[in-house]
MARBA-3410 file (N, C-alpha, C, O; in Angstrom, 1 decimal):
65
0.9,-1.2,0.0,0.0,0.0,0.0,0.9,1.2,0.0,2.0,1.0,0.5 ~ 0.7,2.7,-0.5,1.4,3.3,-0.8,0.4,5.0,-0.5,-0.3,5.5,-1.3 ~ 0.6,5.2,0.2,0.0,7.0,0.5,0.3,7.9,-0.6,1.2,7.6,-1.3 ~ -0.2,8.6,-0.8,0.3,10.0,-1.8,-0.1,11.0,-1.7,-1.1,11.2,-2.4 ~ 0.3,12.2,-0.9,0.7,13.3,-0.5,0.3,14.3,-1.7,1.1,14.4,-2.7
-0.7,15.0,-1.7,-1.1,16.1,-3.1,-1.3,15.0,-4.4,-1.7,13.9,-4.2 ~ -1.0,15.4,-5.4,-1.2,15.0,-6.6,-0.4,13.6,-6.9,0.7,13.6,-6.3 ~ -0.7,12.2,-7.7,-0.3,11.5,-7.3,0.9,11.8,-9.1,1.5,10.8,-9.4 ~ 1.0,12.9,-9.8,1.6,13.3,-11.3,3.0,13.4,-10.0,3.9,12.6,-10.3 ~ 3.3,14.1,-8.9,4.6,14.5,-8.0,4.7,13.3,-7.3,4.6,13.2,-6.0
5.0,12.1,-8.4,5.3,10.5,-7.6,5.9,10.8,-6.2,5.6,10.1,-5.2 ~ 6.9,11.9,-6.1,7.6,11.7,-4.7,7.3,11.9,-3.7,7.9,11.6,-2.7 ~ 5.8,12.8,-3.6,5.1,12.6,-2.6,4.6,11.4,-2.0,3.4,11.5,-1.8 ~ 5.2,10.1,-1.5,4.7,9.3,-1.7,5.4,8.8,-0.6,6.5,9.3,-0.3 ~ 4.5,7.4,0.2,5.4,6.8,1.4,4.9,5.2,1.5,4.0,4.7,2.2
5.9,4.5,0.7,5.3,3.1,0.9,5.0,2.7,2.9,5.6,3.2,3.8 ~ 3.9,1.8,3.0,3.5,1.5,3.8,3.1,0.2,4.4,2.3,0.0,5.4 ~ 3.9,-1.0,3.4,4.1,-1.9,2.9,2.6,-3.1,2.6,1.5,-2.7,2.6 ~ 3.0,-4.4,2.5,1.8,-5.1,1.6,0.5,-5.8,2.3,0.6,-6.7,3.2 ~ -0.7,-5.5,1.9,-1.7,-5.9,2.3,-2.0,-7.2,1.0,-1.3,-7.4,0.0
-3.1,-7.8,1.5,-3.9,-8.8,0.6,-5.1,-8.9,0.9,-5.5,-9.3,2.0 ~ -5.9,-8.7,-0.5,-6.8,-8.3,-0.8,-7.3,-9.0,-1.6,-6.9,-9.0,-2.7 ~ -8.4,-9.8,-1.3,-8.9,-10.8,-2.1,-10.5,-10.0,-3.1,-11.0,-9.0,-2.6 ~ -11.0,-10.6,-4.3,-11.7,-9.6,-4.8,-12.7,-10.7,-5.3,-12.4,-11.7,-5.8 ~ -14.0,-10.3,-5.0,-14.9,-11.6,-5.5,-15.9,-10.7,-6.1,-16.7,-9.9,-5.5
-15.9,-10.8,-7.1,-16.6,-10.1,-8.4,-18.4,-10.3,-8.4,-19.2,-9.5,-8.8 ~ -18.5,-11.5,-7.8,-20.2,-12.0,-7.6,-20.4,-11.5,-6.2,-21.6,-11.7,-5.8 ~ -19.5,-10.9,-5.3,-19.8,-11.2,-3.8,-20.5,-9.9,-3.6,-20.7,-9.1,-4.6 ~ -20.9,-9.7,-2.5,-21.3,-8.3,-1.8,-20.5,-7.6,-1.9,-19.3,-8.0,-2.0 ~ -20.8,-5.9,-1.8,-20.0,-4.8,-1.7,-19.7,-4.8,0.0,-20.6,-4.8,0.9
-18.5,-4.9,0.2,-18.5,-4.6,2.2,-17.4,-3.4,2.6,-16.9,-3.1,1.5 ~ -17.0,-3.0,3.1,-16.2,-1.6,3.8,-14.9,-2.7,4.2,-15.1,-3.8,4.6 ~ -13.7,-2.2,4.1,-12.6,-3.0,3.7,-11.6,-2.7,5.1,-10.6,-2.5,4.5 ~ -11.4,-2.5,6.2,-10.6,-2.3,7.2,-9.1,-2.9,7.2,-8.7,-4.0,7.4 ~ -8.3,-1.7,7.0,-7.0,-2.7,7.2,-6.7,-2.3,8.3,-7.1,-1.1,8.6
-6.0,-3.1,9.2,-4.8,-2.5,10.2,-3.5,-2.6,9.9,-2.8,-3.3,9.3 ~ -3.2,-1.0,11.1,-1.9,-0.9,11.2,-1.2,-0.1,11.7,-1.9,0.8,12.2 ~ 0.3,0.1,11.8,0.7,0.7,13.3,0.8,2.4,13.0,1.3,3.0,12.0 ~ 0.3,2.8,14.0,-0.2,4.1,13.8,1.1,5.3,13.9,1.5,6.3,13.3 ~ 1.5,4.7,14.9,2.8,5.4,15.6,3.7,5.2,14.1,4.1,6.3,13.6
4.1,4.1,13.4,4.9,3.8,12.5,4.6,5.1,11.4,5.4,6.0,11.0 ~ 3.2,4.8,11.2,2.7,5.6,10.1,2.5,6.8,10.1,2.3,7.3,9.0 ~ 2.5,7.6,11.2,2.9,9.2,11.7,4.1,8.9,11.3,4.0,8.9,10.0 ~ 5.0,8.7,11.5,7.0,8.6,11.4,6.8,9.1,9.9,7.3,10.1,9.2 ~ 6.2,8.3,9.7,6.4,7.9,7.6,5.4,9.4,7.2,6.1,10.2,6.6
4.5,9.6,7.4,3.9,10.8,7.2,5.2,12.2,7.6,5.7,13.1,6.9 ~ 5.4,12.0,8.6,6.2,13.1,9.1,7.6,13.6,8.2,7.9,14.8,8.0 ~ 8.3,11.9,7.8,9.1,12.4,7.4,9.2,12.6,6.1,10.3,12.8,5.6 ~ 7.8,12.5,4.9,7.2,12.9,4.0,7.4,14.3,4.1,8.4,14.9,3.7 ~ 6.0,14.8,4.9,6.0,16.3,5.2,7.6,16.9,5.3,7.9,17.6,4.3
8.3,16.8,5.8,9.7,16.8,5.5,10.2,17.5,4.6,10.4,18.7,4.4 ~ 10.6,15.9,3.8,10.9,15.7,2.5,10.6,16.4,1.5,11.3,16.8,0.6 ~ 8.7,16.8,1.8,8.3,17.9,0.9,8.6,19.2,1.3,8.6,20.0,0.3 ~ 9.0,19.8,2.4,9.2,21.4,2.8,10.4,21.2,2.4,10.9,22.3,2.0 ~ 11.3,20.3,2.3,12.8,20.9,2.0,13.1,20.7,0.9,14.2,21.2,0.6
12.3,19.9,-0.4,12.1,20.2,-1.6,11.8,21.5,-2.1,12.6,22.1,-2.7 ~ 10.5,22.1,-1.8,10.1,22.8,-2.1,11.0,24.1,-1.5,11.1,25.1,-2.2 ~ 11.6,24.1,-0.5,12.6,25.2,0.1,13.7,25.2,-1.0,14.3,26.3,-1.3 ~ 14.1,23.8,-1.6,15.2,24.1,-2.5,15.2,24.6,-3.9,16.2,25.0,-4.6 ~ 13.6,24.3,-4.2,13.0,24.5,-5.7,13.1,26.1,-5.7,13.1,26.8,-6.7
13.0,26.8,-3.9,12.4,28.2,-4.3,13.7,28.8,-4.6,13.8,29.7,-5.4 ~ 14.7,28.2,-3.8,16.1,28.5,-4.0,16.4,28.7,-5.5,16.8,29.7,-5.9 ~ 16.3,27.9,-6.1,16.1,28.0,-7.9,15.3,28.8,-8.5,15.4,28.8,-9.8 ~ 14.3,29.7,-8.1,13.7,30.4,-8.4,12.6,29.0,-9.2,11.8,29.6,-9.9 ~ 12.6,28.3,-9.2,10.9,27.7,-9.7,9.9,27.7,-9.0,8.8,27.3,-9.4
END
């Protein structure tokens, strides 16, 4: 599974979150899909996104873009 931060065209906004399984039954009912997972991990991974993006964007301004 993979987050994406703004537009998913700025691939690098992005924070793998690793693999779920997902079974898909085409005749079955529609049901609401719950995954778990660790929350604390997944702030870390968010955080150091947010990051990643402010110091991009701090270096792009540097460049005048």
């Amino acid at each position: 599974m993979t987050l994406f931060f703004g537009s998913r065209r700025n691939w690098r906004n992005r924070v793998a979150c690793g693999e779920i399984d997902i079974q898909l039954d085409p005749q079955g009912v529609t049901a609401p899909i719950a995954i778990g997972f660790d929350s604390a991990a997944a702030q870390e991974q968010i955080a150091a996104a947010a990051q990643a993006m402010a110091e991009r964007a701090a270096r792009d301004a540097q460049r005048g873009r």
